[in-house]
MARNU-893650 format. One record per atom (N, C-alpha, C, O): residue in one letter; x, y negated, z negated. Coordinates in steps of 0.05 Angstrom, whole numbers, plus 5000, padded with zeros to 4 digits. Layout:
residues N
AXYZ ...
end
This chain:
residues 432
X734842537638 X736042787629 X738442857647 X738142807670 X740842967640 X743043057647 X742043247663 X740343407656 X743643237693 X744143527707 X745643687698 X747743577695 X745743987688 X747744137688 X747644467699 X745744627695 X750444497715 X750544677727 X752244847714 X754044797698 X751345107725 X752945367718 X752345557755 X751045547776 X754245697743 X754645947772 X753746207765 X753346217741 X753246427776 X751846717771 X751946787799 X751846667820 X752147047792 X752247307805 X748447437807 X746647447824 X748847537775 X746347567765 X745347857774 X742947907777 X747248027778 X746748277796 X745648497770 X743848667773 X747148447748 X746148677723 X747048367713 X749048227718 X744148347695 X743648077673 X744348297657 X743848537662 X745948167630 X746948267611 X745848007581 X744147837584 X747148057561 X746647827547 X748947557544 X748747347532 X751747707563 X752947517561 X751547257583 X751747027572 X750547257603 X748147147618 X747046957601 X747546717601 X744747137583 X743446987565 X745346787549 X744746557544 X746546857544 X748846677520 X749446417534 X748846197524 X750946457564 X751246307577 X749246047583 X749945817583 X746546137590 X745046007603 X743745827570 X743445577568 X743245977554 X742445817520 X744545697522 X743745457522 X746645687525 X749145427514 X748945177530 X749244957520 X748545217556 X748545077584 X745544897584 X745644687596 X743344957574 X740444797566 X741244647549 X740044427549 X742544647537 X743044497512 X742944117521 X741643917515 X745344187540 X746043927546 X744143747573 X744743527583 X741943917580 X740143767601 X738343997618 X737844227611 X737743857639 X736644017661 X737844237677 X738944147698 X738144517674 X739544677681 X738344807706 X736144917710 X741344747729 X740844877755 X742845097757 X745245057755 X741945287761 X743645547759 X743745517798 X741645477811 X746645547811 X748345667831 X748145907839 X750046057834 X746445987849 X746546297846 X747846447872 X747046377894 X749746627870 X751746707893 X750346807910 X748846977901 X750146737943 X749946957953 X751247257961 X753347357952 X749147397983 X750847687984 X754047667997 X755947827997 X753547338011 X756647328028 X758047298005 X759947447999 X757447137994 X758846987973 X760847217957 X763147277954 X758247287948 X758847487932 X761047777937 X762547887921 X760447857966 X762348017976 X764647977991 X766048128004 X764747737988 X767547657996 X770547647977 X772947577982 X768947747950 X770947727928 X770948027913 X772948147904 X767648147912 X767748397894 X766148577913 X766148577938 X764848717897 X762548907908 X760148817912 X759248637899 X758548947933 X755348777950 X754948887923 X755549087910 X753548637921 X751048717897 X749248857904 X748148877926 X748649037874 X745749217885 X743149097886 X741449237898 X742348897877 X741048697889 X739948567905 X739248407887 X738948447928 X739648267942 X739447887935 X738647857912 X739747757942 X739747477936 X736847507935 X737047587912 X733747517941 X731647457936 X730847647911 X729147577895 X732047827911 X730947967875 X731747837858 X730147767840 X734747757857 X736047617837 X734947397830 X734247347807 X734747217854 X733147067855 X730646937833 X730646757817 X728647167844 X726047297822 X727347307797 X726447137781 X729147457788 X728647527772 X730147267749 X729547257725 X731647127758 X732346817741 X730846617736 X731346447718 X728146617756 X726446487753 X724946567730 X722646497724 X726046677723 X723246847698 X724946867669 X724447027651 X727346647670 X728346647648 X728246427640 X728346277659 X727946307616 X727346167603 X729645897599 X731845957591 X729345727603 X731445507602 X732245437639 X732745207647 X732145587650 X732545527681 X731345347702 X729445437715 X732145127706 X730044917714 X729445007749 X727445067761 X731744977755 X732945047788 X734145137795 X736245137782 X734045327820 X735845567826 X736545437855 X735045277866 X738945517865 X740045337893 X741445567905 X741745727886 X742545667929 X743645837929 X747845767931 X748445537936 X748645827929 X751945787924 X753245997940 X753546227933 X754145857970 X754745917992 X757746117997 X758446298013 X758646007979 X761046037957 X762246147942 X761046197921 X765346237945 X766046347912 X766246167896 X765346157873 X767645987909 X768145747898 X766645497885 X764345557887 X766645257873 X763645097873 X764044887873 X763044737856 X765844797895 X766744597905 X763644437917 X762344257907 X763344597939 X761444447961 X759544457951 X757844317961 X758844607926 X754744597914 X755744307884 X753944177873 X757744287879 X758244057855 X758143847877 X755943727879 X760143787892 X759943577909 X756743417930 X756443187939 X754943657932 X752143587945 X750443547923 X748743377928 X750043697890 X748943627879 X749843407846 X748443317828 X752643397851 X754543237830 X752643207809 X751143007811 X752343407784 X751943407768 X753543317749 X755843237754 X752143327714 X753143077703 X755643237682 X757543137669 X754743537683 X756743677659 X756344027672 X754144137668 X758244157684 X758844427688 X758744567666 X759744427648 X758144797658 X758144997637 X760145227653 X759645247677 X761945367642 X762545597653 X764545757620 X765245627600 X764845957623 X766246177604 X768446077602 X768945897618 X770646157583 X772846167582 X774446297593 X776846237589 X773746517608 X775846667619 X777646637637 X780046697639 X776146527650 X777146347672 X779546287670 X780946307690 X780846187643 X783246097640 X785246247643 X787446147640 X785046517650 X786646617649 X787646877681 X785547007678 X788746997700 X788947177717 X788147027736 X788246787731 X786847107768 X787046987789 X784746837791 X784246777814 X782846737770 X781346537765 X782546337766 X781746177783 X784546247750 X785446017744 X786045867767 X785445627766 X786945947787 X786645807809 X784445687819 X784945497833 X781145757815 X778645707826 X778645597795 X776645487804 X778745557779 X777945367745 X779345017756 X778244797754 X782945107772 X784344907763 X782444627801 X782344387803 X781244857825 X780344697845 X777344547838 X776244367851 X776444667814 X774144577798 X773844397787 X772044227789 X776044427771 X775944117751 X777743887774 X777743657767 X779243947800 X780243717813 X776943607818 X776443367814 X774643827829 X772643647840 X770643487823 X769343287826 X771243697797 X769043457777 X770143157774 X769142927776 X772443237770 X774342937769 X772442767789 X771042577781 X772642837813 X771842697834 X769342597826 X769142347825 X766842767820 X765442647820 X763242507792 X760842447787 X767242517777 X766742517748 X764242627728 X762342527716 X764942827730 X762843147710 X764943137696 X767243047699 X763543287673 X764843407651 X764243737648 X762143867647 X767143827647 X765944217643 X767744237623 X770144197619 X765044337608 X764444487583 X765044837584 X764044997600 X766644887567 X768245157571 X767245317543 X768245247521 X765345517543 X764445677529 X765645937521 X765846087541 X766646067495 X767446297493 X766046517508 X763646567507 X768146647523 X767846837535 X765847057518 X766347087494 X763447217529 X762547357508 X763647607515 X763247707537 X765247727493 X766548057495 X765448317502 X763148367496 X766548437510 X765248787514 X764148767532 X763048987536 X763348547554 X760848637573 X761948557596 X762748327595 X762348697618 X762648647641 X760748747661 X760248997661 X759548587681 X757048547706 X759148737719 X757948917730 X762048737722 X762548897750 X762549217733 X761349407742 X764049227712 X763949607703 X760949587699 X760249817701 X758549417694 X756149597691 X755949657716 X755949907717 X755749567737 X755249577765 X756149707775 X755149777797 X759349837763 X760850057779 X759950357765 X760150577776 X758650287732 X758250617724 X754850577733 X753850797729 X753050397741 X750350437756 X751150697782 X750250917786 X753150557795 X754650697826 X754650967814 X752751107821 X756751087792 X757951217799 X755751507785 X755951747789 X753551307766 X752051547758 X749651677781 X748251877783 X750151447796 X748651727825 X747251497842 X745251387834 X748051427861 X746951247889 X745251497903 X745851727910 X743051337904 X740051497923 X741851507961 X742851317972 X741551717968 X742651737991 X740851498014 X741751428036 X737751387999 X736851178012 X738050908011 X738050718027 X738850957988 X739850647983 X743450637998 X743950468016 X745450817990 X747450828002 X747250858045 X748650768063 X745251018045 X744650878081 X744850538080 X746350398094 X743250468063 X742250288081 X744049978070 X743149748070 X746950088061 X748049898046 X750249868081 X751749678079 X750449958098 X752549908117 X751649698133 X753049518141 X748249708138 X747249468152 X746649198128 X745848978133 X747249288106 X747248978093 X749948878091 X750248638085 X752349058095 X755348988090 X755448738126 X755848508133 X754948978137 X754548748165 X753148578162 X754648388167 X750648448158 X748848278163 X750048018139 X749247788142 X751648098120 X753148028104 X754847868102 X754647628094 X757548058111 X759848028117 X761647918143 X763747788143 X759948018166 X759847998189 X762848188195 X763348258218 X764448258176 X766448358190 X766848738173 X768148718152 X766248948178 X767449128158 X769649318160 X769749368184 X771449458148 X773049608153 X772449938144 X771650018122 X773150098167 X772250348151 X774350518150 X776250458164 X774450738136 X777350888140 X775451148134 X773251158125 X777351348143 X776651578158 X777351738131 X779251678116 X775551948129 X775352068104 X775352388107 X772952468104 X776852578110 X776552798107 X776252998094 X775753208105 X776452958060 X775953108042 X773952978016 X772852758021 X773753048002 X772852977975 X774852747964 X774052517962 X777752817956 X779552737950 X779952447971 X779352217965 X781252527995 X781252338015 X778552068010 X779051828008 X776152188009 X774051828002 X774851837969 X772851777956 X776651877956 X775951707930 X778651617932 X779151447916 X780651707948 X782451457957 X781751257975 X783251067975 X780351257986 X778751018006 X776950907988 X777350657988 X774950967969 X773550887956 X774150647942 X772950437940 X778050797923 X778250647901 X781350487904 X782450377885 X782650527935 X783850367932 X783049997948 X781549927966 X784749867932 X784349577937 X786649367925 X788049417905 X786849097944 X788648937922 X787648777931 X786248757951 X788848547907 X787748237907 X789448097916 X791848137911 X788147847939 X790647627946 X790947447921 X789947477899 X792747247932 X793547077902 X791046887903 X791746657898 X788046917910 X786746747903 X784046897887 X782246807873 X784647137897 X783147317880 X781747527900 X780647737894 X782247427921 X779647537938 X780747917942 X782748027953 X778447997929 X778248277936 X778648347964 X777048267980 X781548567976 X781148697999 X780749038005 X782349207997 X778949078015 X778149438001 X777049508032 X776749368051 X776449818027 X775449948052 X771349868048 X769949848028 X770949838072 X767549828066 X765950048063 X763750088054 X768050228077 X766350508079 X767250738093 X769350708105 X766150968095 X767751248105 X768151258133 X768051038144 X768751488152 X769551528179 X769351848174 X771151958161 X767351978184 X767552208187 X768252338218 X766452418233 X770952348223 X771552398253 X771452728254 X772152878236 X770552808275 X770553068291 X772953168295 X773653398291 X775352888306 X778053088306 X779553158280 X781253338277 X778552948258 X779953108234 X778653218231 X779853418237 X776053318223 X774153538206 X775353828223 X775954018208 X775753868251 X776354048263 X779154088254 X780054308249 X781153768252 X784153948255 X785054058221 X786954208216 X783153958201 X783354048181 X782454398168 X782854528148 X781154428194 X780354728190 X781654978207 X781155218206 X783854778224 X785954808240 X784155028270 X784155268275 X782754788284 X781354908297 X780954588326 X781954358322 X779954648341 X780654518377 X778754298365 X777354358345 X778654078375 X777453788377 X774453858401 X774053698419 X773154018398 X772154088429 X769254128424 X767854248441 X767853988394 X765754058386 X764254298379 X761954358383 X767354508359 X766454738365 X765054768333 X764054988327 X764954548313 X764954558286 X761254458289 X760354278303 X760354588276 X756754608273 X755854428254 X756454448230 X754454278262 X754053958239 X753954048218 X755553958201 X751654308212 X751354338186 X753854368171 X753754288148 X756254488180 X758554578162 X759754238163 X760754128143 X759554158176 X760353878173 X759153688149 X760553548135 X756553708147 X754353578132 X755853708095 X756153588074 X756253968101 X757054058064 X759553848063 X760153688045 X760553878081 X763353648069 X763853388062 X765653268049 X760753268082 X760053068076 X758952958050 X759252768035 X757053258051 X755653198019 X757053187997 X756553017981 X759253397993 X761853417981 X762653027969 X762652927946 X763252917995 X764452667984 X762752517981 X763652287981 X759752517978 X758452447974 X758452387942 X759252177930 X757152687930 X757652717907 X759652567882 X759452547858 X762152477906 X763652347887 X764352077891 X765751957875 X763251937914 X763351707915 X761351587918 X759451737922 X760551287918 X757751097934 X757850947953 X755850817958 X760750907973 X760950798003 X758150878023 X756451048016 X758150748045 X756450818067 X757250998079 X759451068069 X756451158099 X759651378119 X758351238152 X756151148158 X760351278164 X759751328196 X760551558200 X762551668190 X758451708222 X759051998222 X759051968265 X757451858280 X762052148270 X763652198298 X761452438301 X761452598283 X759952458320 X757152668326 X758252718362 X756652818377 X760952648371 X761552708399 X759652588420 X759352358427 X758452838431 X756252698456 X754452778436 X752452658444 X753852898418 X751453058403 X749153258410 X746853318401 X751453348437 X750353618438 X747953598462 X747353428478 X746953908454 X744353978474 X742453768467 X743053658446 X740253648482 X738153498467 X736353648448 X734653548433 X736853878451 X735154038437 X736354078414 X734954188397 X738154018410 X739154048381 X739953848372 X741053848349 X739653628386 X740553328373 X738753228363 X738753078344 X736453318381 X732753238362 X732253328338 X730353248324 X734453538329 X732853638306 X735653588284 X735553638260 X737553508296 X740753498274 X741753238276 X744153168272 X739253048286 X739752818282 X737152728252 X737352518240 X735252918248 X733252828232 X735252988204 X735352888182 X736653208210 X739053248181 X740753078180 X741053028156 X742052958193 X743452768185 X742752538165 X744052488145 X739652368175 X738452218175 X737352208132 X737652078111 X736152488144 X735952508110 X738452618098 X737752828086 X739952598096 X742452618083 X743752358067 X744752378045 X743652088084 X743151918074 X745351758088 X745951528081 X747151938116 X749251758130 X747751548139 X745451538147 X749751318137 X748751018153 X748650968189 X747350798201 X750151158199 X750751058228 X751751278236 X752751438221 X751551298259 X753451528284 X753751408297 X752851188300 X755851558314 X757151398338 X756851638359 X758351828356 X755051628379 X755551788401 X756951678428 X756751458436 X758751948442 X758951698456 X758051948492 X757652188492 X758151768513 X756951788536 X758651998554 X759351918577 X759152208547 X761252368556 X759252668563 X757452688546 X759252858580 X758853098589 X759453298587 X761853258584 X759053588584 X759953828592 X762553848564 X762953678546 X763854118569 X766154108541 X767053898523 X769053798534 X766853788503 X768353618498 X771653588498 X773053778492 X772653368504 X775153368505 X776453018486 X775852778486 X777853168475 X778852828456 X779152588486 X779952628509 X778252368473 X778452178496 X781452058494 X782451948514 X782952088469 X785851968488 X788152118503 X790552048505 X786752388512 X787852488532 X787752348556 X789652308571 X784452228561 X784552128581 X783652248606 X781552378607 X785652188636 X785052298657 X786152548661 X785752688682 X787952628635 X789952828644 X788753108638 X790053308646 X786153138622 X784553288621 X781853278632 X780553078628 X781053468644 X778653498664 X775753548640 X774653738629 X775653218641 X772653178624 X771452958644 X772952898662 X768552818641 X766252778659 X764752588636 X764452688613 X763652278641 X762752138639 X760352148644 X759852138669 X757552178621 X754852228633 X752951998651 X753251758645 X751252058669 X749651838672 X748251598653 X746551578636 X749851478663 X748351278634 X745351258629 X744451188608 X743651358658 X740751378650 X739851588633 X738151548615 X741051818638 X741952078618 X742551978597 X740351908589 X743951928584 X745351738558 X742951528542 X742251478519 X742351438568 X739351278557 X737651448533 X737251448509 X737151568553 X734851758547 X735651908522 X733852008508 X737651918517 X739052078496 X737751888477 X735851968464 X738251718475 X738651458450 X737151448445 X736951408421 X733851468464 X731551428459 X731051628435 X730351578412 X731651898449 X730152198429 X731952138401 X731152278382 X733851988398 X735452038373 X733851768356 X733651778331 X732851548371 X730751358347 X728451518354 X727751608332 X727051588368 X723651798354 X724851938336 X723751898315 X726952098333 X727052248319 X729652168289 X731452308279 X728851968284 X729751828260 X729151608247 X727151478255 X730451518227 X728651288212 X730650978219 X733050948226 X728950808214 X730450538232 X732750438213 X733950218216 X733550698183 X735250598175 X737150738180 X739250698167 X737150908198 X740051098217 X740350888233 X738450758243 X743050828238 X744050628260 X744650848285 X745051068274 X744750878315 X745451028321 X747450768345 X746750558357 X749950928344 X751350698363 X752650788388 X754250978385 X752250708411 X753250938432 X756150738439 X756350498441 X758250968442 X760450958437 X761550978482 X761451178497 X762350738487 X762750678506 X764950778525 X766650598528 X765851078546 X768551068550 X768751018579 X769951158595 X767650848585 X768650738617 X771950648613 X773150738632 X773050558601 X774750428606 X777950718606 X779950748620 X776550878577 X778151198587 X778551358613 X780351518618 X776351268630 X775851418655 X777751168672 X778651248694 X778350918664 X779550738681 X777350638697 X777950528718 X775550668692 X773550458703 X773350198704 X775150108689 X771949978716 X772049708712 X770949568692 X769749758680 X770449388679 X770049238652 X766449308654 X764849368636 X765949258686 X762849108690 X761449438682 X759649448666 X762349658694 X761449888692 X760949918661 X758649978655 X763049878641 X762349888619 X760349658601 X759249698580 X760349428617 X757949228609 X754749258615 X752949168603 X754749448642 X752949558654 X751349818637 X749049918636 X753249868628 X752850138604 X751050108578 X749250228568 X752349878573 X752149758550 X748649648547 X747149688528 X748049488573 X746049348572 X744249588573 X742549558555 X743949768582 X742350028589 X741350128557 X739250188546 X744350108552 X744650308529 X742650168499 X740950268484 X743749888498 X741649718485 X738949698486 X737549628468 X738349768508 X734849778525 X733550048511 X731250078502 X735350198512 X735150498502 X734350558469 X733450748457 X735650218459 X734650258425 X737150278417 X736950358394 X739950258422 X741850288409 X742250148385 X740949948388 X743450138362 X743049958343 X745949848350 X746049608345 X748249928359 X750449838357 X752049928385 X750950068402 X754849808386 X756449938414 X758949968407 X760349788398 X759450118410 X763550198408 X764250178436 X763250248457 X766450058429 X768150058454 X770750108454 X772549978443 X770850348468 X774150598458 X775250528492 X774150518514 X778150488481 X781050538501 X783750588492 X784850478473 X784850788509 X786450978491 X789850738507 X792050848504 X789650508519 X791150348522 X792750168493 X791650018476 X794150208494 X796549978477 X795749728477 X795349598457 X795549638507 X795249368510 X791449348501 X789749528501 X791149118497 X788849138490 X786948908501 X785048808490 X788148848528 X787248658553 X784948688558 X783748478557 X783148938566 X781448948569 X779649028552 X777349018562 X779649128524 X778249128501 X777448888500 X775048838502 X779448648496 X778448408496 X777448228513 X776148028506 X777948288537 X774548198561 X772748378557 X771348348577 X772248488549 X770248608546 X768448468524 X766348348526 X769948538503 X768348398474 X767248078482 X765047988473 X768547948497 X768547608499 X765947638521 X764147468518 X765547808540 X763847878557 X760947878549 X759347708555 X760748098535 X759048298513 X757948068495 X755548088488 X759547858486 X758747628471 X757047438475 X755247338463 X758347408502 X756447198510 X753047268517 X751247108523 X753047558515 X750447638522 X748847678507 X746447598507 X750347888485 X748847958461 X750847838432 X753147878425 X748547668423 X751047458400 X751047688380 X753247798374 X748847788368 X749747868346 X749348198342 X749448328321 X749048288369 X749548648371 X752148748349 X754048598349 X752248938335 X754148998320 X756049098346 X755549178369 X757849068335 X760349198358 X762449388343 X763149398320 X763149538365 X765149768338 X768449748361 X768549748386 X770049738344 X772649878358 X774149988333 X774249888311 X775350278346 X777250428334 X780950348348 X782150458366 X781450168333 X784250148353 X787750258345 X789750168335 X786850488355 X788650678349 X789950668354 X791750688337 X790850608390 X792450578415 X793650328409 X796050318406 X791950068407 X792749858407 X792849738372 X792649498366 X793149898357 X794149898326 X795649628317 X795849538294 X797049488344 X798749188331 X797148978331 X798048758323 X794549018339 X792348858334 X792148768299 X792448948283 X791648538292 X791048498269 X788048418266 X786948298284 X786648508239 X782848418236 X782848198239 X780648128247 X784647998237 X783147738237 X782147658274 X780647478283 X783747848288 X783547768314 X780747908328 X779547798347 X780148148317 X777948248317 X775748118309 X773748128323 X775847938283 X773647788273 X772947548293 X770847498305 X774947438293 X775147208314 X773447258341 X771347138344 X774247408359 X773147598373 X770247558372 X768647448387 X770047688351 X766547818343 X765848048345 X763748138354 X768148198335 X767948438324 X766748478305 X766748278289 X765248698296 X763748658267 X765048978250 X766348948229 X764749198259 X766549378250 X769149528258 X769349628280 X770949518241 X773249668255 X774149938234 X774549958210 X774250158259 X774450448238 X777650538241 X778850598262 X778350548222 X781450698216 X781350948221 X781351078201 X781251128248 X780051458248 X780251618242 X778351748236 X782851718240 X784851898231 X787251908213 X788752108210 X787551598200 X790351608195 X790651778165 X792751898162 X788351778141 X788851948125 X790252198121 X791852248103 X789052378144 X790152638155 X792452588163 X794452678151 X792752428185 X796152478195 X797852388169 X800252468167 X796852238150 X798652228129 X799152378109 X800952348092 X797152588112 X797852808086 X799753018103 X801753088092 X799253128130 X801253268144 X803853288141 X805253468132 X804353078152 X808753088143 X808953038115 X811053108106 X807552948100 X807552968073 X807453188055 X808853218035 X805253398066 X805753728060 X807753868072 X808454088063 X809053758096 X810753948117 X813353938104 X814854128107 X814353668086 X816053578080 X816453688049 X818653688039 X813853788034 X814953848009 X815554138009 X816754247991 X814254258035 X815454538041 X817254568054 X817454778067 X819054378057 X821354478073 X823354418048 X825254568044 X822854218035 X824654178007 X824754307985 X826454257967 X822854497983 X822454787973 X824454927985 X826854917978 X823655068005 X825155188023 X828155128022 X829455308012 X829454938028 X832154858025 X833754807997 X836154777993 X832154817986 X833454857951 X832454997928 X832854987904 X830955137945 X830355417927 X829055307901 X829755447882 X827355117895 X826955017880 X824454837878 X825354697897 X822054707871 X820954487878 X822654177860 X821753967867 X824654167843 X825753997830 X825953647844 X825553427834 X826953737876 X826553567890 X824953407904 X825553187914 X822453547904 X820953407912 X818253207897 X816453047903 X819453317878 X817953177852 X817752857860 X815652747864 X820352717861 X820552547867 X818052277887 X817852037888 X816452527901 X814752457924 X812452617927 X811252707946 X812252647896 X808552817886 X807652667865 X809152577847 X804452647865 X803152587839 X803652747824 X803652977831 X804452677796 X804852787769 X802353007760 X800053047766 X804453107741 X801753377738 X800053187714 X797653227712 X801053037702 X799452917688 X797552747703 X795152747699 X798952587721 X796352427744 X794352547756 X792152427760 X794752757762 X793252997778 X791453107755 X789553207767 X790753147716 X789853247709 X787853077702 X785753157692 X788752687709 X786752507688 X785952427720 X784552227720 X786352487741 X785152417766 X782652477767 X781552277777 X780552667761 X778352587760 X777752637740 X778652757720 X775252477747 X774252537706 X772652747702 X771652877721 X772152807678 X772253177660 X773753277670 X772653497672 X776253297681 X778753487678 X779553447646 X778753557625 X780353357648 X781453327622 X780553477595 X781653417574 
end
């Protein structure tokens, strides 16, 4: 009997699925490819799934001889190890930034002389809009936690951007573009920083804003998006109040915090030395980390946010931190410097590596911004957060349409450099 292969996702089986897989039996013994979560998120959205449900649940369809997993967007390397005798795939393919992965396909069947068999596309049904209106009709704040530690365990690399309003995450949410090979590039998830939530209420960076008023705003963008968030929690306060506004957070349904090891007033760290702020004992700090896992569930990440290097300290002080801080239950480590150069971010990370391979690691590189991700990945970086730049971009952007008011007595001009009143009325949905 003939081998024949097909590829799947398989995240929402539909009947174009079924169609697929009845056409594909036809001609022999059918081994369905089935994507993994890398695979798979390296091009679209994590499936709500994971690879062992999907899994299950193909095995239980009828015509399916063998399931293999497909490492891959591509199916280069699973045709070439299992060189089957005839590929099945849709027609669509033929057409948008598929055609590139159709035309590296048929070079490999050639190779190992297969024949692919090209089936009408079946209409009206698409796996990614069911998957996006599943999202959008309401993600369990359990399930959206606990999607930031599968984007990492995943992806190995994620990006987050900093979200200050309602509006602000469904521009993070929904913007994205494709390279010319198709591959989806998008934000992984939110950034809830302390210095925008404060400077948006036009108020000091100094922890004077009370989680709970923080938490409505959160919930706010909640409501309208299904990203993960990381939530900026400062030092997080008295212990006495971090024991009990770390278990609100928790059930709220944020994925991670970042605390970081700092004392007494808060003060933004890329001031630096030039403001009189104080670095806590890291045994202190310990101990912190401890009361924040008793008092949460192991799907809160809690990550302590490292600033030896703000104080101008030595690398080892901050490696010394680190190992403590891990001992302590940390799930993750940031490592913040308000330096340009980014010399010692990166002994550090290469340091940190060699000790702990697969600790998540965080940098916000604000300072040192000419850094590109791929050098971070390389590295072994696993998250990098964009912190603030939303905000600073709506600022001169409002400053600028009121001064062009102002100078021509008119708004006529500034039209030019506003969303349309019509964009603005079909921007979300039921306005309209």
């Amino acid at each position: 009997m003939k081998k024949v292969y097909i590829a799947l996702s398989a995240d929402v089986i539909h009947h174009g699925h079924i169609n697929l897989i009845n056409n594909a039996k036809k001609y022999g013994s059918l081994i369905v490819g089935l994507l993994t979560d890398k695979a798979i998120a390296s091009f679209k959205r994590m499936p709500l799934l994971n690879y062992q449900q999907r899994k299950k649940i193909l095995e239980n369809i009828n015509g399916v001889n063998k399931i293999v997993p497909q490492n891959e967007w591509e199916y280069s390397e699973n045709l070439i190890k299992i060189r089957p005798d005839i590929m099945v795939h849709g027609d669509d393919w033929k057409f948008g930034p598929d055609r590139i992965l159709r035309d590296k396909t048929i070079k490999t069947l050639n190779k190992i002389n297969a024949k692919l068999i090209e089936i009408p596309y079946t209409k009206d049904v698409s796996s990614s809009a069911m998957q996006q209106r599943i999202y959008e009709q309401g993600i369990s704040p359990y399930n959206r936690q606990r999607l930031l530690k599968r984007l990492i365990d995943t992806k190995g690399f994620v990006r987050i951007l900093e979200t200050h309003s309602p509006l602000s995450a469904i521009i993070a949410e929904k913007t994205f573009y494709k390279n010319r090979i198709g591959k989806k590039i998008e934000f992984d998830g939110f950034w809830s920083s302390s210095l925008t939530d404060s400077t948006l209420r036009g108020q000091p960076d100094i922890e004077v804003l009370d989680i709970n008023e923080r938490l409505k705003n959160i919930n706010s963008i909640f409501d309208v998006t299904t990203k993960p968030m990381i939530v900026d929690i400062d030092t997080g306060g008295k212990n006495e109040h971090f024991q009990i506004n770390i278990k609100t957070i928790d059930r709220n349904g944020i994925s991670a915090v970042i605390m970081e090891d700092k004392k007494g007033l808060k003060k933004n760290s890329l001031f630096g030395l030039s403001v009189k702020q104080q670095q806590e004992n890291p045994l202190l700090f310990k101990k912190k980390i401890e009361l924040g896992k008793r008092n949460s569930s192991n799907n809160l990440m809690i990550i302590a946010r490292i600033e030896s290097l703000i104080f101008d300290k030595p690398i080892k002080d901050a490696l010394n931190r680190a190992d403590k801080y891990l001992q302590g239950g940390a799930d993750g480590i940031m490592i913040h410097s308000k330096d340009k150069d980014p010399k010692k971010i990166f002994k550090f990370i290469k340091m940190f590596r060699k000790k702990f391979l697969t600790t998540p690691l965080v940098v916000v590189p604000s300072s040192y911004n000419h850094v590109k991700e791929n050098t971070f990945l390389d590295l072994g970086v696993n998250v990098v957060i964009y912190a603030n730049h939303l905000l600073r971009a709506s600022y001169p952007a409002m400053r600028n349409t009121a001064m062009s008011i102002l100078k021509n007595s008119r708004s006529l001009e500034s039209d030019r450099s506003l969303l349309s009143i019509k964009e603005i009325l079909e921007l979300i949905p039921g306005t309209k």
